[in-house]
DOPA-499144 format. One record per residue: y, x, z of N, C-alpha, C, CB in turn; residue in one letter; residue number from 1. Coordinates in steps of 0.1 Angstrom, whole numbers, plus 5000, padded with zeros to 4 digits. Atoms other than C-alpha are relative to their C-alpha. Glycine has a CB too. Layout:
BEGIN
+------+------+------+------+------+------+------+------+------+------+------+------+--------+-----+
|  n_y |  n_x |  n_z | ca_y | ca_x | ca_z |  c_y |  c_x |  c_z | cb_y | cb_x | cb_z | residu | num |
+------+------+------+------+------+------+------+------+------+------+------+------+--------+-----+
|    Y |    X |    Z |    Y |    X |    Z |    Y |    X |    Z |    Y |    X |    Z |      A | NUM |
...
+------+------+------+------+------+------+------+------+------+------+------+------+--------+-----+
This chain:
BEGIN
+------+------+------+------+------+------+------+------+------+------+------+------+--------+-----+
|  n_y |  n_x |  n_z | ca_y | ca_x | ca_z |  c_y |  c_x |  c_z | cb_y | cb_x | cb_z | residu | num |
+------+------+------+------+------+------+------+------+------+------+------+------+--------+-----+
| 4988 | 5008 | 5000 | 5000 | 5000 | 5000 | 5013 | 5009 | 5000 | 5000 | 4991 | 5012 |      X |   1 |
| 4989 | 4987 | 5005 | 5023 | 5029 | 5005 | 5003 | 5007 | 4991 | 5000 | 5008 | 5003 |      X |   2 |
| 4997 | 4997 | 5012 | 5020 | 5044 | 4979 | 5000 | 4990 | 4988 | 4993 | 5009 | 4997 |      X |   3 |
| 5001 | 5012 | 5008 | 5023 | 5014 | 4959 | 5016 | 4999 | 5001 | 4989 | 4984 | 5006 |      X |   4 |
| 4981 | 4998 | 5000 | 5061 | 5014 | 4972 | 5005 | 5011 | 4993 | 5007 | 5003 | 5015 |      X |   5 |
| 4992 | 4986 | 5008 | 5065 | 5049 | 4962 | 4999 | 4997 | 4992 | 4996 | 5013 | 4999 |      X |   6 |
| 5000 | 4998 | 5016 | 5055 | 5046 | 4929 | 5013 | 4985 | 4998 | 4980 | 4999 | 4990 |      X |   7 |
| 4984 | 5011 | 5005 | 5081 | 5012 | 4927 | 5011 | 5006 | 5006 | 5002 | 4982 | 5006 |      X |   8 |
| 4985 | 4996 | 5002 | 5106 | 5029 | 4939 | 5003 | 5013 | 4996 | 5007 | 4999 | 5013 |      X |   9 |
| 4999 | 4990 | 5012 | 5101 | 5059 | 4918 | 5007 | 4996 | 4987 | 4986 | 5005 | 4997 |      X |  10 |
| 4998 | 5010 | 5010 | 5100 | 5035 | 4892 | 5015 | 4994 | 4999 | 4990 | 4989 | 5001 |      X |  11 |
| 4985 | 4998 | 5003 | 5134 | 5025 | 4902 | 5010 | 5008 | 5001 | 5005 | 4993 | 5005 |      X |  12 |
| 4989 | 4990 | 5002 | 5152 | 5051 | 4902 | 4997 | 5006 | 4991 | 5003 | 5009 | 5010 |      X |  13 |
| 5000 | 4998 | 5011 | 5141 | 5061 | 4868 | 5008 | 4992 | 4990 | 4990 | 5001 | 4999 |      X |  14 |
| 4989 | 5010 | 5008 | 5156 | 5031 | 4855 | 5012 | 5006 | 5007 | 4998 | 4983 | 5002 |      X |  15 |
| 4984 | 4995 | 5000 | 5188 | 5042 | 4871 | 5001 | 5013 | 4993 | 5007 | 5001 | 5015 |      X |  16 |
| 4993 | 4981 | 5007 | 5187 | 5082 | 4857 | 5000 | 4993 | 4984 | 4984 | 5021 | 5002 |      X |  17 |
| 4999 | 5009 | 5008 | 5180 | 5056 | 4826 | 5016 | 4994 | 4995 | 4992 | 4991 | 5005 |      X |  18 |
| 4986 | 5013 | 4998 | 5212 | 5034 | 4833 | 5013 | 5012 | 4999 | 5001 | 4990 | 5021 |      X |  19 |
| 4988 | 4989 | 5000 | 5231 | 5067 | 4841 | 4999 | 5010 | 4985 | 4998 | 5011 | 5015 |      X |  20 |
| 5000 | 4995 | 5015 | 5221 | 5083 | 4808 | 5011 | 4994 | 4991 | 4986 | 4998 | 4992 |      X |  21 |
| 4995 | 5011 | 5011 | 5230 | 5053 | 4789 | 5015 | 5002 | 4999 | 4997 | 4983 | 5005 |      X |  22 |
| 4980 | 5001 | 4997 | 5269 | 5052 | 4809 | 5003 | 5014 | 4997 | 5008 | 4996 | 5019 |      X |  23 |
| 4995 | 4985 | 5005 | 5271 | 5089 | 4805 | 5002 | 5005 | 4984 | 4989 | 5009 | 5004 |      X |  24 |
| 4996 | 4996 | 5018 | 5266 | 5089 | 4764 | 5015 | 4990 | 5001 | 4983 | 4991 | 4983 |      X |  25 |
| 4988 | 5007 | 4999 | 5294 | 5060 | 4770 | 5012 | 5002 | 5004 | 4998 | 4993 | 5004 |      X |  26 |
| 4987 | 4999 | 4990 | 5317 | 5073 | 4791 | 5004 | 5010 | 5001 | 4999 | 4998 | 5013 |      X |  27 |
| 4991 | 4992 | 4996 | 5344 | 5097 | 4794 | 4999 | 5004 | 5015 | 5013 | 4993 | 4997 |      X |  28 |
| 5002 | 4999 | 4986 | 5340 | 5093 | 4832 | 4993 | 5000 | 5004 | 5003 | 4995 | 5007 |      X |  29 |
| 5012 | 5001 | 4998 | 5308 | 5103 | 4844 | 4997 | 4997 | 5014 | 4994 | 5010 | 4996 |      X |  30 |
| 5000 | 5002 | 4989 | 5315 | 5103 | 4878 | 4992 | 4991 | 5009 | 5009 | 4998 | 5001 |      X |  31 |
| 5010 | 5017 | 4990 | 5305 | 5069 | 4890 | 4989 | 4996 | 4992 | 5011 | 4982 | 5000 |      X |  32 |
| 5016 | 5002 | 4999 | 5273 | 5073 | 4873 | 4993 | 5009 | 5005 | 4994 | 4997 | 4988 |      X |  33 |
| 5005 | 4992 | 4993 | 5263 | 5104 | 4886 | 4999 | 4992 | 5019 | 5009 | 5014 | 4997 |      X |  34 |
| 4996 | 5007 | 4983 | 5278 | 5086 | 4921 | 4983 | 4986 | 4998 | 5025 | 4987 | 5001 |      X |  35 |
| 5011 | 5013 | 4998 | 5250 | 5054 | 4911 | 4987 | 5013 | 5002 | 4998 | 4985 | 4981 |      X |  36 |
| 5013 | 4990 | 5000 | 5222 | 5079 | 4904 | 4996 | 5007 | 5014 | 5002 | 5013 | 4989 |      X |  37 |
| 5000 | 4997 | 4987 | 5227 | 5097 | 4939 | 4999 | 4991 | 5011 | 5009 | 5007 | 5001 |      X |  38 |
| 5003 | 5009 | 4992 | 5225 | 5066 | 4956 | 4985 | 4993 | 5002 | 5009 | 4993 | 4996 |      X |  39 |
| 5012 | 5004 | 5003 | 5194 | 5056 | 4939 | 4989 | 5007 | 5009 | 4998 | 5002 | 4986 |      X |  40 |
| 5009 | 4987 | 4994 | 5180 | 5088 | 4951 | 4998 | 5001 | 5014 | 5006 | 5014 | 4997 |      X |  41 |
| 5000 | 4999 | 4987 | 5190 | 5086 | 4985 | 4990 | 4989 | 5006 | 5014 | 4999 | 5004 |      X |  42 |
| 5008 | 5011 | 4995 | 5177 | 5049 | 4987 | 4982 | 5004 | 5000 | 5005 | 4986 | 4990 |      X |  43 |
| 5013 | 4998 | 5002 | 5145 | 5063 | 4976 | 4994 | 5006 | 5011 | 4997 | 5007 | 4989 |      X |  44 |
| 5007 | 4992 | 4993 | 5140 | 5091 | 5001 | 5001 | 4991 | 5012 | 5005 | 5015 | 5001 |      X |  45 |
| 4996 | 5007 | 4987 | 5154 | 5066 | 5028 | 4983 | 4992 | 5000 | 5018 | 4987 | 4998 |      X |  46 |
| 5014 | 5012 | 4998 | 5123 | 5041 | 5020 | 4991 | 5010 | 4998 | 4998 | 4986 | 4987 |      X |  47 |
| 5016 | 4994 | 5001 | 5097 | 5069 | 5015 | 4999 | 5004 | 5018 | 4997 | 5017 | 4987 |      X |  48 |
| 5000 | 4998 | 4986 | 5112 | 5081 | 5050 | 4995 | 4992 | 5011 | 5012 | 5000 | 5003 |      X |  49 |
| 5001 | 5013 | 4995 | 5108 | 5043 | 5063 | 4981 | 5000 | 5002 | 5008 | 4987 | 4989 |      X |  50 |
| 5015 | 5006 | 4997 | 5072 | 5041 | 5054 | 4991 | 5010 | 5004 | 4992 | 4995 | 4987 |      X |  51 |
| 5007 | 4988 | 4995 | 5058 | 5074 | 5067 | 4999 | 4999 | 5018 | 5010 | 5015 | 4993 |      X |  52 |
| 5000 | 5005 | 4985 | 5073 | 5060 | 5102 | 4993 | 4989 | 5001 | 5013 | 4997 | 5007 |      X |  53 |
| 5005 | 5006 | 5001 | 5059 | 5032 | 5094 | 4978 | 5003 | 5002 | 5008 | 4997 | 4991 |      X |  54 |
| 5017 | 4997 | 4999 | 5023 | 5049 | 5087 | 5000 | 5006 | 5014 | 4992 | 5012 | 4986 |      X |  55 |
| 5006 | 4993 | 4987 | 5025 | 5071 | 5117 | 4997 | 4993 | 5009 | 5008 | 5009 | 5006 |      X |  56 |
| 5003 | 5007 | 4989 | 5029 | 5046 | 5141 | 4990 | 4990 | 5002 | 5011 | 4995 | 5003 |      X |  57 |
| 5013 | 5006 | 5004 | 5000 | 5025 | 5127 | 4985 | 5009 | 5005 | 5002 | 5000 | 4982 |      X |  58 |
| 5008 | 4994 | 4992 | 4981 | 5053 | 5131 | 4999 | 5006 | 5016 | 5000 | 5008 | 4993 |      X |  59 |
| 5003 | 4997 | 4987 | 4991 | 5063 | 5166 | 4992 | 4988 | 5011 | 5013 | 5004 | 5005 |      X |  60 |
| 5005 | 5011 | 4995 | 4978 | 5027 | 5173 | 4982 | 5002 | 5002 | 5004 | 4988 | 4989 |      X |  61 |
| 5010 | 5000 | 5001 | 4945 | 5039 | 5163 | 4996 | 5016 | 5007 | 4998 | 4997 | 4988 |      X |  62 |
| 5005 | 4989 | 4991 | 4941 | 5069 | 5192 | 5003 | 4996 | 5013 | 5006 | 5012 | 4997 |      X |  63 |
| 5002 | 5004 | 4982 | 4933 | 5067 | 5230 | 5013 | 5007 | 5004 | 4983 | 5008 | 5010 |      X |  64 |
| 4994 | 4993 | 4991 | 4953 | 5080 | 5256 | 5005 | 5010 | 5000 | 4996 | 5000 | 5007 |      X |  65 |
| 4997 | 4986 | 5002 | 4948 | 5114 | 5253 | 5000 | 5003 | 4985 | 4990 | 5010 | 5009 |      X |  66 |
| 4998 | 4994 | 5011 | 4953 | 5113 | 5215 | 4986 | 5003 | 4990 | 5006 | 5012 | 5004 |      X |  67 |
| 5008 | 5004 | 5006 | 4919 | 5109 | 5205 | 4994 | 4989 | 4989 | 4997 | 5001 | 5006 |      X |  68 |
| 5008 | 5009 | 5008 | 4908 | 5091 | 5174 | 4990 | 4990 | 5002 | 4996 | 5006 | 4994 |      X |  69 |
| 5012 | 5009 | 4996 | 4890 | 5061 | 5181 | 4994 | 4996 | 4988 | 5005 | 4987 | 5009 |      X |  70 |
| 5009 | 5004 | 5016 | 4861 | 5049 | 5158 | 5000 | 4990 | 4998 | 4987 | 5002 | 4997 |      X |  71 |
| 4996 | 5015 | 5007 | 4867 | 5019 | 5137 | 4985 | 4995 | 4999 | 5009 | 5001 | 4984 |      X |  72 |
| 5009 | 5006 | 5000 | 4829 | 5015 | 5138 | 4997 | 4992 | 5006 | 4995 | 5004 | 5000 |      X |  73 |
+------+------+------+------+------+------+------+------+------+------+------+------+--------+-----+
């Protein structure tokens, strides 16, 4: 499932270096698409950041006390 997000939000931020190509052949002012693209980027690492806390704490659910792995058997 995690990586099911990564790869969509890989996937969107290609469409934006896409979007920012596009305004860049168009534009005199690149600025504020470089500015969209760096945002894309950020949002991305923010949500891969999100789901990695997300997995850890899932998994710390699944150890005892002292940190031992319990068996799902």
């Amino acid at each position: 499932m995690a990586q099911r997000h990564v790869r969509e939000g890989e996937a969107h931020v290609q469409k934006l270096r896409d979007q920012v190509d596009s305004l860049m052949s168009r534009s005199e002012d690149a600025s504020g698409a470089k500015g969209l693209l760096r945002l894309g980027e950020d949002a991305l690492a923010m949500h891969q950041t999100l789901l990695v806390e997300m997995l850890e704490q899932q998994a710390a659910g699944l150890r005892d006390e002292d940190g031992n792995w319990l068996s799902l058997r």
